[in-house]
N, CA, C and O atoms as a Tinker XYZ file with bonds, in Angstrom:
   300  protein
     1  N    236.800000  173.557000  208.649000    73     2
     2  CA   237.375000  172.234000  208.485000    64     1     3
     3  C    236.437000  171.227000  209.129000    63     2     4     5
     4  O    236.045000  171.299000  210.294000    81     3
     5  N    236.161000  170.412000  208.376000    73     3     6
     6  CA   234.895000  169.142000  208.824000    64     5     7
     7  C    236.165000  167.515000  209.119000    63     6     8     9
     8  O    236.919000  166.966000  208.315000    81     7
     9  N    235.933000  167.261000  210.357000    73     7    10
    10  CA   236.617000  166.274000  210.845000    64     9    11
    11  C    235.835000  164.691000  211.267000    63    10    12    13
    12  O    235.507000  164.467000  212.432000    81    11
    13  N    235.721000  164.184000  210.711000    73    11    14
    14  CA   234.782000  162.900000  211.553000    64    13    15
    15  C    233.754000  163.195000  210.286000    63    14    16    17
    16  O    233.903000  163.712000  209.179000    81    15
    17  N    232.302000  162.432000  211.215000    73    15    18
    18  CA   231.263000  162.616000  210.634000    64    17    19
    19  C    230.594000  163.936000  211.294000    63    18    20    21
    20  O    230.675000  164.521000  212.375000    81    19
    21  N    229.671000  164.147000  209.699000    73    19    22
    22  CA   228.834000  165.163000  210.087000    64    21    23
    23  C    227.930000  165.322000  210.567000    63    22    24    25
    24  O    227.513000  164.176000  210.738000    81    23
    25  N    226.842000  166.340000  211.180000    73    23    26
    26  CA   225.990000  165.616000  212.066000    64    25    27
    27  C    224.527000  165.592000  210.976000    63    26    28    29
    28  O    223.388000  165.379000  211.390000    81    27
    29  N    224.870000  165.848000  209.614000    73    27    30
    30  CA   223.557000  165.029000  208.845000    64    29    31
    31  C    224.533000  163.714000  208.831000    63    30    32    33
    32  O    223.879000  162.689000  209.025000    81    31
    33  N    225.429000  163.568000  208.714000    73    31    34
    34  CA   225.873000  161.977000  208.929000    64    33    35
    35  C    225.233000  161.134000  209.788000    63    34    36    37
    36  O    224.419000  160.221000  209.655000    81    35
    37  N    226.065000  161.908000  211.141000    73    35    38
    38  CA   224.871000  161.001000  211.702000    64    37    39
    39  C    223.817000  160.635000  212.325000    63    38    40    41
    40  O    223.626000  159.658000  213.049000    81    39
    41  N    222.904000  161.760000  211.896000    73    39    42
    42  CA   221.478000  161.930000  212.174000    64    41    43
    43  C    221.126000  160.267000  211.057000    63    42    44    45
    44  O    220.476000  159.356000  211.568000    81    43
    45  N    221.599000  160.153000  209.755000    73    43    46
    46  CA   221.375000  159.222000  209.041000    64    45    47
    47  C    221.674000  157.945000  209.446000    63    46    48    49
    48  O    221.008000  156.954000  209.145000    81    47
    49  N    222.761000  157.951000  210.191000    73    47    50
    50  CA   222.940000  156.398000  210.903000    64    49    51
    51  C    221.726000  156.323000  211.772000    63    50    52    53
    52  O    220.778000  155.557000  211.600000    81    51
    53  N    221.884000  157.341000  212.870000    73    51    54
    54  CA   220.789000  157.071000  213.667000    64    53    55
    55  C    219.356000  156.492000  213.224000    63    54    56    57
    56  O    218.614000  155.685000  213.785000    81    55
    57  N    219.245000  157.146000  212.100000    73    55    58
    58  CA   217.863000  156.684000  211.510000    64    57    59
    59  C    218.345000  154.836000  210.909000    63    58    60    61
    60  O    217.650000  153.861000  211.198000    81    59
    61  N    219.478000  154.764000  210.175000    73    59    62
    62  CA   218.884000  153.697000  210.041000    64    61    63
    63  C    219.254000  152.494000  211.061000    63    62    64    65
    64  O    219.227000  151.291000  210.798000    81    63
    65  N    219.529000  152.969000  212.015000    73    63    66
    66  CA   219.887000  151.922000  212.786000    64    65    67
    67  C    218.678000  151.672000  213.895000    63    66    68    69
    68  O    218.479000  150.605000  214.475000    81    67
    69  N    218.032000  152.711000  214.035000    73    67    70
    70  CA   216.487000  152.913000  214.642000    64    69    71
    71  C    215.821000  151.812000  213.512000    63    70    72    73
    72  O    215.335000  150.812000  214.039000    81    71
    73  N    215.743000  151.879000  212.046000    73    71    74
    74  CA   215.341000  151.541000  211.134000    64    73    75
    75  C    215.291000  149.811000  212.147000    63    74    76    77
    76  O    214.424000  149.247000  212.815000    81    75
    77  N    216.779000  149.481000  211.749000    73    75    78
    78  CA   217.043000  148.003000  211.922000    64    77    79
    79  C    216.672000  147.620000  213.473000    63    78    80    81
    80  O    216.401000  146.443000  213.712000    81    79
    81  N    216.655000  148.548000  214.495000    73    79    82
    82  CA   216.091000  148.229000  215.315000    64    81    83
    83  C    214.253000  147.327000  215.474000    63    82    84    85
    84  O    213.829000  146.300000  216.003000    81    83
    85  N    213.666000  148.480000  214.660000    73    83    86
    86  CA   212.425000  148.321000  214.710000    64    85    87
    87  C    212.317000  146.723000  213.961000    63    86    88    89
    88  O    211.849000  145.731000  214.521000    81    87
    89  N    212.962000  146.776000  212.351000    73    87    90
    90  CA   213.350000  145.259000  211.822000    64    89    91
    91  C    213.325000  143.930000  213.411000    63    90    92    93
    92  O    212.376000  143.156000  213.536000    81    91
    93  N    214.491000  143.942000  214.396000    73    91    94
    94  CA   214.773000  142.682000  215.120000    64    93    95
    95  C    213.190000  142.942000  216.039000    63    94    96    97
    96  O    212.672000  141.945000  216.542000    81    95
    97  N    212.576000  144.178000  216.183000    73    95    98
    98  CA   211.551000  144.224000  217.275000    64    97    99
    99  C    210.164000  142.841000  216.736000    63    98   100   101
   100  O    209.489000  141.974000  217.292000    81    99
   101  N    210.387000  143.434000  215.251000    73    99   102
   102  CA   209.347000  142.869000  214.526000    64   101   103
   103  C    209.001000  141.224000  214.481000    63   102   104   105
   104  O    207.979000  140.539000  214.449000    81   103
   105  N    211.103000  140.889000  214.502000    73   103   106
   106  CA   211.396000  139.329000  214.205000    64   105   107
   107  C    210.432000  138.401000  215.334000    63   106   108   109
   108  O    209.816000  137.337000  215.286000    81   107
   109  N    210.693000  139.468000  216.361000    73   107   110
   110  CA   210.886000  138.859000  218.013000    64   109   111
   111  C    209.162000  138.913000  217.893000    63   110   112   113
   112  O    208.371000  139.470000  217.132000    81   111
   113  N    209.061000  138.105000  218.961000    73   111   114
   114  CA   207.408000  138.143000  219.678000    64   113   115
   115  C    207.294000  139.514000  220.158000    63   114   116   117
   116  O    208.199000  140.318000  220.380000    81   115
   117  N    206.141000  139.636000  220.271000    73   115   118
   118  CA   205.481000  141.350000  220.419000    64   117   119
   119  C    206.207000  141.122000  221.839000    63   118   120   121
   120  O    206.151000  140.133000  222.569000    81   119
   121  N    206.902000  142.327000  222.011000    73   119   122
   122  CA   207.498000  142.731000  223.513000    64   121   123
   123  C    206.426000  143.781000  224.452000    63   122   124   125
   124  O    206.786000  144.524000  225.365000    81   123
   125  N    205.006000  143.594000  223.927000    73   123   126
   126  CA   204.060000  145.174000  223.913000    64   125   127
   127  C    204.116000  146.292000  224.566000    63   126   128   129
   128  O    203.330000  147.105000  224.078000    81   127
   129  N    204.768000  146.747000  225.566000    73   127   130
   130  CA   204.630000  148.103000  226.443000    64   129   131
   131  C    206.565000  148.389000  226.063000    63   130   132   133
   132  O    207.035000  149.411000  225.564000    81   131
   133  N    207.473000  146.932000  226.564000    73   131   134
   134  CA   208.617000  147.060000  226.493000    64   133   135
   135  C    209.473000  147.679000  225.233000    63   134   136   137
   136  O    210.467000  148.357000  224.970000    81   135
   137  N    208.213000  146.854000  224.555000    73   135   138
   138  CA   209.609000  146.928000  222.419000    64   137   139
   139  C    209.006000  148.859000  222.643000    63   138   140   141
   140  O    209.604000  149.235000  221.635000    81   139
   141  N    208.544000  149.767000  223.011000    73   139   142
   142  CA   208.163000  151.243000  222.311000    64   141   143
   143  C    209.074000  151.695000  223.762000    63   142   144   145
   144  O    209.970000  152.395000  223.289000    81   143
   145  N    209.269000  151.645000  225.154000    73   143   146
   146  CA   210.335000  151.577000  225.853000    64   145   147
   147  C    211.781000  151.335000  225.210000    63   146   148   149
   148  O    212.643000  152.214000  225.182000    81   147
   149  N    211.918000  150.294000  224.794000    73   147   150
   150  CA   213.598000  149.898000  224.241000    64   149   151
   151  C    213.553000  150.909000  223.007000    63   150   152   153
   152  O    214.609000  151.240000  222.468000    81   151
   153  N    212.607000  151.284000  222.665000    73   151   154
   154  CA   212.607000  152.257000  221.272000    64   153   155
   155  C    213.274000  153.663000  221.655000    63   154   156   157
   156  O    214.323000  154.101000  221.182000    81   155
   157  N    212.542000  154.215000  222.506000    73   155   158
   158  CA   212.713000  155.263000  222.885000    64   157   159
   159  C    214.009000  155.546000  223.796000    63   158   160   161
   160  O    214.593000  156.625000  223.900000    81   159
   161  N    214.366000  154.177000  224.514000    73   159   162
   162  CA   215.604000  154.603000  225.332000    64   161   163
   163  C    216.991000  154.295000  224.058000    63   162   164   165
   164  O    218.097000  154.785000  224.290000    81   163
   165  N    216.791000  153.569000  222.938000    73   163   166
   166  CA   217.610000  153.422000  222.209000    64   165   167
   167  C    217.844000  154.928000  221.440000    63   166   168   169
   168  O    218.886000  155.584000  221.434000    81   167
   169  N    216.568000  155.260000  220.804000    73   167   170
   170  CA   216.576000  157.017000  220.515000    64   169   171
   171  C    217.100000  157.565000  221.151000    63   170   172   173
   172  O    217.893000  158.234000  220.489000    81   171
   173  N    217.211000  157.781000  222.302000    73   171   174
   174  CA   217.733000  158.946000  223.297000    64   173   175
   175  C    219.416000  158.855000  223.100000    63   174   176   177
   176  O    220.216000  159.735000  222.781000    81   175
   177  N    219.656000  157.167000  223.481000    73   175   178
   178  CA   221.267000  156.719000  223.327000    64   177   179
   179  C    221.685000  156.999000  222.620000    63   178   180   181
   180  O    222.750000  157.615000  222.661000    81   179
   181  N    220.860000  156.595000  221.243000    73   179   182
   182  CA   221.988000  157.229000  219.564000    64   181   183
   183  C    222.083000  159.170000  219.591000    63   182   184   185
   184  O    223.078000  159.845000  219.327000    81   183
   185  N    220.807000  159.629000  219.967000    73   183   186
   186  CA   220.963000  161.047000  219.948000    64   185   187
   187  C    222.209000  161.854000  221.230000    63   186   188   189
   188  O    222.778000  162.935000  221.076000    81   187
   189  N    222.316000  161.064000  222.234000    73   187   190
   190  CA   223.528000  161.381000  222.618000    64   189   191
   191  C    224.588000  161.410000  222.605000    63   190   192   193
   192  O    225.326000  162.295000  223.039000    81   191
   193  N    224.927000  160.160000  221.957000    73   191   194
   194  CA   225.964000  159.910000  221.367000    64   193   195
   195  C    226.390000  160.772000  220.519000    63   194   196   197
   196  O    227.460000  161.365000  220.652000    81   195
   197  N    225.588000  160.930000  219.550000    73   195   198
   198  CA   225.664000  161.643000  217.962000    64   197   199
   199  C    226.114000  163.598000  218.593000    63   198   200   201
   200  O    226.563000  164.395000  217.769000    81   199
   201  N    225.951000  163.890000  219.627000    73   199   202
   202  CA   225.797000  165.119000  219.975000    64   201   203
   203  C    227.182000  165.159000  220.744000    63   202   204   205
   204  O    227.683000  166.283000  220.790000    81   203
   205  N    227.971000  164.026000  221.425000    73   203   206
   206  CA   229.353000  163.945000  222.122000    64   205   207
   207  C    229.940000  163.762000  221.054000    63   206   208   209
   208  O    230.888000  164.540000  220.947000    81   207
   209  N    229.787000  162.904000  219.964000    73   207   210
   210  CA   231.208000  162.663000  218.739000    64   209   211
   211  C    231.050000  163.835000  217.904000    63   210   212   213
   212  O    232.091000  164.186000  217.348000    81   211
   213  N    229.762000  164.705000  217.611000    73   211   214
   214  CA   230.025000  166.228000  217.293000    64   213   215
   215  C    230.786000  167.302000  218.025000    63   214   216   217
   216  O    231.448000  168.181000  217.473000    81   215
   217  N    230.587000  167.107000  219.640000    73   215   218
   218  CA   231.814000  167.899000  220.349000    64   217   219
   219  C    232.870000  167.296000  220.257000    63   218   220   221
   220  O    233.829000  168.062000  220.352000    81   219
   221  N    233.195000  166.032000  220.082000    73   219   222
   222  CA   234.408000  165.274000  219.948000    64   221   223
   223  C    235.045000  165.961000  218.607000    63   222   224   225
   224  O    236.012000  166.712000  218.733000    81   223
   225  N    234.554000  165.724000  217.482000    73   223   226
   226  CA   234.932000  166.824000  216.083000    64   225   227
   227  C    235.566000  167.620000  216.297000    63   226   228   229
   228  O    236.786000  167.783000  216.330000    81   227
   229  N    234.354000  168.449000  216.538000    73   227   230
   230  CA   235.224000  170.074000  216.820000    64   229   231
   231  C    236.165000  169.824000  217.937000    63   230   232   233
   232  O    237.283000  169.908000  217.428000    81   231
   233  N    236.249000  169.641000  218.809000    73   231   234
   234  CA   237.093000  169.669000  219.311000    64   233   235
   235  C    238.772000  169.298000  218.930000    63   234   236   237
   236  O    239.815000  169.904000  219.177000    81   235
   237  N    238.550000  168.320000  218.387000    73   235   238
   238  CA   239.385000  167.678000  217.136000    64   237   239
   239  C    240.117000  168.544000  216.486000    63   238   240   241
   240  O    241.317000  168.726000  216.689000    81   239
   241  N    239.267000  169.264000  215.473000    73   239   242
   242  CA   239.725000  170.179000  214.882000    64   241   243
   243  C    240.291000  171.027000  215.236000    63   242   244   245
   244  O    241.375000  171.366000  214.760000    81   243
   245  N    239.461000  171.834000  216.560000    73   243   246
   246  CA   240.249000  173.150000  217.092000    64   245   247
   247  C    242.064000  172.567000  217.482000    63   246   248   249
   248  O    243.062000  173.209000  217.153000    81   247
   249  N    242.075000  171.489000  218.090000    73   247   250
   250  CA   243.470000  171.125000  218.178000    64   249   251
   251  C    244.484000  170.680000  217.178000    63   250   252   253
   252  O    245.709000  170.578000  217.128000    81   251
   253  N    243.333000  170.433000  216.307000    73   251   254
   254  CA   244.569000  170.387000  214.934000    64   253   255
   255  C    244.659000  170.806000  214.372000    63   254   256   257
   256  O    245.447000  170.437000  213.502000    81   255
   257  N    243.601000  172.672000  214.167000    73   255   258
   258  CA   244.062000  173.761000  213.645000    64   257   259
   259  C    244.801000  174.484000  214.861000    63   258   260   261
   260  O    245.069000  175.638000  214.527000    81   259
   261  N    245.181000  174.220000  216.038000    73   259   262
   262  CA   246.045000  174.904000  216.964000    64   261   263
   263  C    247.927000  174.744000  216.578000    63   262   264   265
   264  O    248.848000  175.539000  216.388000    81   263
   265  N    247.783000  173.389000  216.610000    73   263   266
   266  CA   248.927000  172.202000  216.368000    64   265   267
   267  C    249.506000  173.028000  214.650000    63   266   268   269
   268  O    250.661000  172.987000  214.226000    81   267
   269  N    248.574000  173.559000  214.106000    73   267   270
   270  CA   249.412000  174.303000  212.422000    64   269   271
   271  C    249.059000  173.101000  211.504000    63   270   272   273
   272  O    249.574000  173.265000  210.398000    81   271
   273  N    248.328000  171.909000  211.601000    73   271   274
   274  CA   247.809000  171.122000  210.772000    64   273   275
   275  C    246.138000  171.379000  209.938000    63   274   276   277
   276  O    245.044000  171.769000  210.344000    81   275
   277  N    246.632000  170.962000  208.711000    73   275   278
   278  CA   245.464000  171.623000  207.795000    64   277   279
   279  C    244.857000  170.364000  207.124000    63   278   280   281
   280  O    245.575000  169.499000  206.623000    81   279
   281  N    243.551000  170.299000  207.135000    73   279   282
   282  CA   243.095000  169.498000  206.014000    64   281   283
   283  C    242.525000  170.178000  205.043000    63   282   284   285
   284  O    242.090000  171.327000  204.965000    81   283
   285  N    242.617000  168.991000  204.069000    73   283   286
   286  CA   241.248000  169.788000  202.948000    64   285   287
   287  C    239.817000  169.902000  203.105000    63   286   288   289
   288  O    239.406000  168.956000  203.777000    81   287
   289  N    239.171000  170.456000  202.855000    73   287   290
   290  CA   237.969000  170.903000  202.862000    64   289   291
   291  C    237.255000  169.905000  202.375000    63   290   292   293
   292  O    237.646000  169.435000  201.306000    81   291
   293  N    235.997000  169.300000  203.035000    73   291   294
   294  CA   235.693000  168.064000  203.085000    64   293   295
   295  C    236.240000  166.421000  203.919000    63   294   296   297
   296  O    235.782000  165.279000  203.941000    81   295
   297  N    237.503000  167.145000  204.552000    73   295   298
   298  CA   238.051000  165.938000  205.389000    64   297   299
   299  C    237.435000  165.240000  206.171000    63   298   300
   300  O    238.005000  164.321000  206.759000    81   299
């Protein structure tokens, strides 16, 4: 049973929101040592995230296949 997003889900946000990141870096005046810093600490943030709302899921699930609640396949 798949609950939430998946984590090609959101490996794909991550990317494009890295995407749009790099976009406002570009708008802005060169930040030079800082903008590849804010890059990388923003990477790290989305990849952690993305790795707690995957234990958040399952976890999810295991309690709402405990509870006798079913989804369909693809939920």
């Amino acid at each position: 049973m798949t609950l939430g997003l998946t984590p090609d889900e959101l490996q794909r946000e991550i990317e494009r929101r890295m995407d749009a990141l790099d976009e406002a870096q570009e708008d802005v005046e060169n930040l030079g040592p800082y903008g590849d810093l804010l890059r990388l600490a923003a990477a790290i943030a989305f990849q952690r995230a993305a790795e707690l709302i995957v234990l958040n899921n399952e976890r999810l699930a295991q309690q709402l296949a405990a509870a006798g609640v079913r989804l369909p396949p693809g939920a």
